[in-house]
N, C-alpha and C positions, 0 to 999 in steps of 0.2 A: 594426779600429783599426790602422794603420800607424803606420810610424816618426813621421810628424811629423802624426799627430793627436795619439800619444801626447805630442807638444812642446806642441802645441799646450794639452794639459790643464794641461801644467806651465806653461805659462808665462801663463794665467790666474790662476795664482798671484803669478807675477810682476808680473802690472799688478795685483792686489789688494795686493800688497806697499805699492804706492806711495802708498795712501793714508794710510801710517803716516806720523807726525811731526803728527797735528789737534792730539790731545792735550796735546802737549810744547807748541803753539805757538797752540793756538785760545782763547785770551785774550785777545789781542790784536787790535785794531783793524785795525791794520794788515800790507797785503799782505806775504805773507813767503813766500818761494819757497827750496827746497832739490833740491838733485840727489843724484842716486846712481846709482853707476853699474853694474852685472848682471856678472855671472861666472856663467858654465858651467864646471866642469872645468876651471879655473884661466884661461878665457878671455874677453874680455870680450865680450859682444857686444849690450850697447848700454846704457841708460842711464832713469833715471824724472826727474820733473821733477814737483814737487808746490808746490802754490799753497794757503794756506790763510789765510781771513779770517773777518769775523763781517759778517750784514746783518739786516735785519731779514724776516720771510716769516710770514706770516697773523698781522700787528702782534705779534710776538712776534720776540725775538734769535733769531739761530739760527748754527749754527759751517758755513762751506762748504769741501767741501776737492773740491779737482780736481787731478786728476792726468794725466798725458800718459807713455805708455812705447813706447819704439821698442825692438826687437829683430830681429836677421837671423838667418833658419838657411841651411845652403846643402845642398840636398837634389838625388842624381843631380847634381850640375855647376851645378843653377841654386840664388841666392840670394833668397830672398825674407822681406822684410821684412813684419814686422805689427806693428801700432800699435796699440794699445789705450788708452781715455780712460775715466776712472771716477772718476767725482764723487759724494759725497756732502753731503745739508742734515740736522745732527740739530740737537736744542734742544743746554741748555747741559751738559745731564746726559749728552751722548753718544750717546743713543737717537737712531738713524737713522729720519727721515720720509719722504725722499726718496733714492732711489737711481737712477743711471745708470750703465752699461756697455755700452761700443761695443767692437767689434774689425775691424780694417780688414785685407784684404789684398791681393793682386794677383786682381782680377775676384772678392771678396768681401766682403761685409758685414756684420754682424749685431749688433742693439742688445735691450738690454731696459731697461725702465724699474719700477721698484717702488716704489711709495706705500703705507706701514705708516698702519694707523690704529690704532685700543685693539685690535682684537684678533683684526683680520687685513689681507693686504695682499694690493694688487691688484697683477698683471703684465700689461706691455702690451709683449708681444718682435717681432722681424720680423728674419729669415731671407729674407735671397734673397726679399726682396719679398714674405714671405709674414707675415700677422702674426694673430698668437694673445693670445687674453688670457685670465687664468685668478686663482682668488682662494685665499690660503692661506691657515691659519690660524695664526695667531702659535704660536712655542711657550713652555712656560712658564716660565720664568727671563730674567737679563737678555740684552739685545738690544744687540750691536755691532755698527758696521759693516764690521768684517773683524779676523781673528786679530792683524795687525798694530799695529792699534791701542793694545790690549794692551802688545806690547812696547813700544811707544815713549814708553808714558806713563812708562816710568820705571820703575826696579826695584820703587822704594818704593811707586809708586802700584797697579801691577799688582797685583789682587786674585787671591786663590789660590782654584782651584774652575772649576764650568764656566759656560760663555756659549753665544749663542748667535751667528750670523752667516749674513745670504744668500748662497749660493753662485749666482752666474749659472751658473756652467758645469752643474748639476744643477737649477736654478731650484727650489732647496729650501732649508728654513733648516739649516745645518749644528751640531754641537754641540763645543766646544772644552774641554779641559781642560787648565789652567795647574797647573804645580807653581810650589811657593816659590822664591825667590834662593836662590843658593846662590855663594858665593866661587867662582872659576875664574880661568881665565888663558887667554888667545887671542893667535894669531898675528899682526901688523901692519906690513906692511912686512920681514918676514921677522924679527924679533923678537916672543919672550914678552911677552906685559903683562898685570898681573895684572888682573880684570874681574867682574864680578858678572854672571853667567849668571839667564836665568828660560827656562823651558824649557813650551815648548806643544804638546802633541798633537789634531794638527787631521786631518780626516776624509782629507787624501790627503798629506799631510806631518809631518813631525814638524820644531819650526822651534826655533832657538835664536838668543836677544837676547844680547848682549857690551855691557854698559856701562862709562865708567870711572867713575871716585871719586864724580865731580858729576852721573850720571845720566845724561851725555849717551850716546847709542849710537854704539859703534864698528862694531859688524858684524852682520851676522844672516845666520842659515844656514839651507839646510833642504832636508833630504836629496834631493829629485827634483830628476835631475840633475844633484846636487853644486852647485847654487844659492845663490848669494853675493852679496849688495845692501851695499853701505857706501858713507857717504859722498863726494860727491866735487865739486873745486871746478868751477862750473858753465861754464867757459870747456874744460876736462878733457873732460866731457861733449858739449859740442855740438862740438867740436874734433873727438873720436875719431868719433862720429855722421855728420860732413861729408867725413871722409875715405871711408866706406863699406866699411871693414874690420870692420866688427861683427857677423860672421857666423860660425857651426861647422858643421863638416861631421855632420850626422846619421847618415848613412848609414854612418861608423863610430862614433858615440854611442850610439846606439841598437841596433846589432847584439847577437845573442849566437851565438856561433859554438860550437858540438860541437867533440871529442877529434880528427874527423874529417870528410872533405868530406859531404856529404848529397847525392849526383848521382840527375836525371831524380827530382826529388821529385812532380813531377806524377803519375806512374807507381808511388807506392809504396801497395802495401795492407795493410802492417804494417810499424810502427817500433816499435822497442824500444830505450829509453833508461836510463840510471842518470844521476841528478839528485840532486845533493847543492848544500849550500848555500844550502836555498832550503824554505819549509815547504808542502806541498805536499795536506797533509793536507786542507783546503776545498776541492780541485780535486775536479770529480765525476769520480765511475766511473760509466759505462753504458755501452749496447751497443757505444759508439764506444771507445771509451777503458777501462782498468782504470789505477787508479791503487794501488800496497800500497807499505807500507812496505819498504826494504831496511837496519837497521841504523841510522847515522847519514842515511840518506838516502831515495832511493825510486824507484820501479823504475815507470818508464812504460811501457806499451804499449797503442799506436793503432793501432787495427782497425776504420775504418768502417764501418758496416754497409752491405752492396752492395744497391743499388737494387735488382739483378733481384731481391734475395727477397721484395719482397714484389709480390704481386699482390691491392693491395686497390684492391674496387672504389671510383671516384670518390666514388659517392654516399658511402661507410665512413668518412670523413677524421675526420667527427665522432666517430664512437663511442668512446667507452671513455676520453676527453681529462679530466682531471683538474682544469684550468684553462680554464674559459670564455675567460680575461685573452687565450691563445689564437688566440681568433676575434672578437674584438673592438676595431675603431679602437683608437688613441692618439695622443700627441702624434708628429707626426712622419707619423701612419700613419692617412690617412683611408680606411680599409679601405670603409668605410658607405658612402661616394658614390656618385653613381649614374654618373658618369663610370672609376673604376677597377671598378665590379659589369659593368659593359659591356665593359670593356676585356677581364677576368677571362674574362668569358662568351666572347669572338671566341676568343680565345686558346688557351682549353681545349675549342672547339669538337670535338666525335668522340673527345676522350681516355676510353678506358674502365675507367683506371685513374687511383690517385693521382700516384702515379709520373708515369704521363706526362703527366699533366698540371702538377705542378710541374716538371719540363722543359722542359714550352712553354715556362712564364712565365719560370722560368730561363734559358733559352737566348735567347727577347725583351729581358731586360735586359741581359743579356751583349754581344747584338749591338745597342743604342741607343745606352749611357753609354757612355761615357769616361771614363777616369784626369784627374785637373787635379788639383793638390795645391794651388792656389790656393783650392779650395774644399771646407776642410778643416771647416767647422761641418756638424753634423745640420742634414739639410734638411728641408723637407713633402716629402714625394713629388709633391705634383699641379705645386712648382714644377721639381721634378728630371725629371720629364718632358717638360717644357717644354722644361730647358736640356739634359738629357741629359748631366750632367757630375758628376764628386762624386771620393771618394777611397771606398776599400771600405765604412763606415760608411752610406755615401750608396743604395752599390749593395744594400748587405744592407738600406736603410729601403724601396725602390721595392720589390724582391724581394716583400720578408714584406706590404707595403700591397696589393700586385697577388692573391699566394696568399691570401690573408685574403679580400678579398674574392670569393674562387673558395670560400669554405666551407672552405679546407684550411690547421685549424691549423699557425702556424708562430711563431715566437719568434727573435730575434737571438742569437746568443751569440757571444763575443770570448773572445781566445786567441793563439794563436802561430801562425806557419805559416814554414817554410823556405821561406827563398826563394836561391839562389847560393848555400846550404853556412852561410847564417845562418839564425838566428831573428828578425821579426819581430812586432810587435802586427798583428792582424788580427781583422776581424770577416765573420763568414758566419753562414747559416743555417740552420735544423734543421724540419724538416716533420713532421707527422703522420698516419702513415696509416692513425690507427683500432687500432692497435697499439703500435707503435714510436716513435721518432724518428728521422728519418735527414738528414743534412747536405746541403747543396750551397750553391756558391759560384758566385756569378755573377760573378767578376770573372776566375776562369780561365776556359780553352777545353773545361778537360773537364768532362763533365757528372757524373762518380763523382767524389763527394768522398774526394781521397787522401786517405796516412795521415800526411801533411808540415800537419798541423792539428791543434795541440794547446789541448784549449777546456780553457779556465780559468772563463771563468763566465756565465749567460745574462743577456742583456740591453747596454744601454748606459748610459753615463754613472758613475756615481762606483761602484758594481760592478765593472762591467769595470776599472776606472782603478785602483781598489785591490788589484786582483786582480794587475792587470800590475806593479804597482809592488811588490809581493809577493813576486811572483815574483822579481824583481830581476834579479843576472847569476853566477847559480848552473855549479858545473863542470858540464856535460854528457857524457855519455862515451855514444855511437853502440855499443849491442850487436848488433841486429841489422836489418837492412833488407831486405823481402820488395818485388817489383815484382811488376808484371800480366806 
């Protein structure tokens, strides 16, 4: 997970945002459209535009809301824009029937569609031309179409307690808990004014609504990213939009930079870190990593474990694995085909070890893909072979789909890795060889995973994202650094 996948999570928020204002407005017959314009970090960089009516759909009312959201980031010197559209049909109660969300970007695409029925709902998603469908089941309590909503109905309307809400970017129902109003005061135009606050703790943010007197919404906030949606008039909006200045540099948003420089991190096979600021206690300890407390804070040290020690034979990978979950397909990862079991086979041909054979496959992806930041969504693997392109996410899904089906448990885990004397989000791999776990990355050149790889947590999607956002932007202070 890199710097702007990790944008990328946030700003799925962003274009969930925009379907707030149904409630305040879906009474009415007629078309009514509202802008608002996005703040990062006190900058703007781009704007939602929200349509919301009532029709009629399976001879019954129903409330439609669609939304349109433009944002720029400007990542390494280039800017690139992604668009996101997400439309909901609920009846008049608010219960969502129908869900869509697209997200567009330079040489990317990706859409899911969700139809809820009594008491479970189907998904029909497509990734880079590749399309899956899968059926949930409802969970129990009420059902919105995003935490937003909530706020916008109104201080007075907003019910206190939890909800539920689907998350495209996890394709799961998520679970939200609202506290009461409470009097406050927020900032506007660089003046106090006094505001009735309602405040929501949602699974990767924590959001706050600013109403005034008469309900209407002044502002909402919420912590990733320092993310700020309010009002705005729609000539404002498409004005700033057409100029093409609505873009941040990531590459210093996303950073977390050490006391001191981190040189040839490639090369390092123990780091030792003091980490304050930051709760660190969920981060695992194993062979690669120990994590203890220090006082106010906590004392890292990453110590890979080196390939050469193990010499387990190929056939071993299985033994002694704790998780089937393991060696088994998933979404993303069609381990099972007979296309990557053949692929598995060529590649770890005469390897007589684990080891070298997760190598092969290692060092096969490393030398196909490519870096494109265009193409920032989890892919299938069978299309990421095809195109040969992805951001780390991508490279660590072909990776563990290809090892898998060689019989050699392996599992994603996300984290940090220095990269120039920074920190950022990153996803790699971890193998097993019948004993152990041991890392490697297929998006560097070396095959020993350094010790400039700090794992936070295994797996992808709302895990890792919690995890990273957790961690936050805590002091770091460099105690000691061992190379090869």
């Amino acid at each position: 997970m890199n710097r702007i996948e990790v944008a990328r999570l946030a700003l799925t928020w962003i274009a969930l945002g925009a379907s707030f204002g149904a409630m305040a407005w879906g009474g009415t017959s007629d078309d009514s459209t509202r802008y608002f314009g996005v703040w990062i970090h006190g900058q703007r960089v781009g704007y939602e535009s929200l349509i919301v009516r009532t029709d009629m759909f399976d001879g019954e009312p129903s409330i439609v809301k669609q939304d349109h959201n433009e944002v720029a980031l400007t990542v390494s010197g280039e800017t690139y824009r992604i668009v996101s559209d997400l439309s909901y049909r609920l009846n008049l109660n608010g219960r969502p029937k129908l869900i869509k969300f697209s997200r567009k970007g330079p040489g990317s695409k990706s859409s899911i569609e969700v139809t809820l029925g009594a008491t479970s709902a189907m998904l029909q998603a497509e990734t880079e031309g590749s399309r899956s469908t899968k059926t949930l089941p409802l969970p129990e309590g009420a059902i919105i179409e995003d935490p937003y909503s909530l706020l916008v109905a109104g201080p007075t309307a907003a019910p206190v307690g939890v909800a539920f809400f689907f998350d495209p970017e996890t394709s799961q129902f998520q679970k939200l808990e609202l506290s009461a109003k409470m009097p406050s005061s927020v900032v506007l135009g660089g003046v106090r004014t006094m505001a009735t606050l309602v405040h929501v703790k949602a699974p990767n943010a924590t959001l706050e609504a600013y109403y005034a007197s008469d309900g209407e919404l002044l502002k909402l906030e919420y912590g990733t990213l320092d993310t700020v949606l309010s009002p705005t008039p729609k000539e404002e909006a498409l004005a700033q939009a057409k100029k093409g200045r609505t873009s941040i540099n990531l590459d210093e948003l996303m950073q977390i930079r050490a006391d001191a420089p981190i040189l040839d991190a490639e090369k390092l096979s123990e780091l030792k870190l003091s980490v304050k600021g930051s709760d660190l206690s969920s981060v695992p300890s194993d062979s690669g990593q120990t994590i203890s407390r220090d006082g106010d804070g906590f004392i890292v040290d990453i110590h890979p474990r080196r390939l050469t020690a193990s010499a387990a034979k190929f056939g071993d990978a299985r033994k002694g694995i704790v998780d089937v979950k393991w060696l088994r397909p998933a979404e993303f990862i069609p381990s099972d085909s007979a296309e990557f079991k053949a692929l598995a086979s060529k590649l770890t041909a005469g390897s007589q070890t684990v080891v070298q054979a997760a190598i092969a496959i290692r060092d096969y992806v490393h030398q196909i893909m490519r870096p494109d930041m265009a193409r920032i969504d989890p892919t299938d693997a069978r299309d990421l072979l095809k195109s040969k392109r992805g951001m780390c996410g991508n490279f660590a899904i072909l990776t563990t789909t290809i090892l898998r089906a060689a019989g050699i448990p392996t599992r994603i885990v996300s984290g940090l890795e220095t990269v120039d004397g920074a920190f950022y989000g990153h996803y790699w791999c971890e193998i097993w060889d019948g004993a152990e776990w041991f890392g490697i990355d297929s998006t560097v050149d070396e095959q020993q995973l350094s010790a400039a790889h700090l794992k936070l947590a295994e797996g992808m999607g709302k895990e890792a994202y919690d995890r990273y956002v957790k961690f936050g932007t805590p002091t770091i202070k460099v105690l000691s650094a061992t190379r090869d």
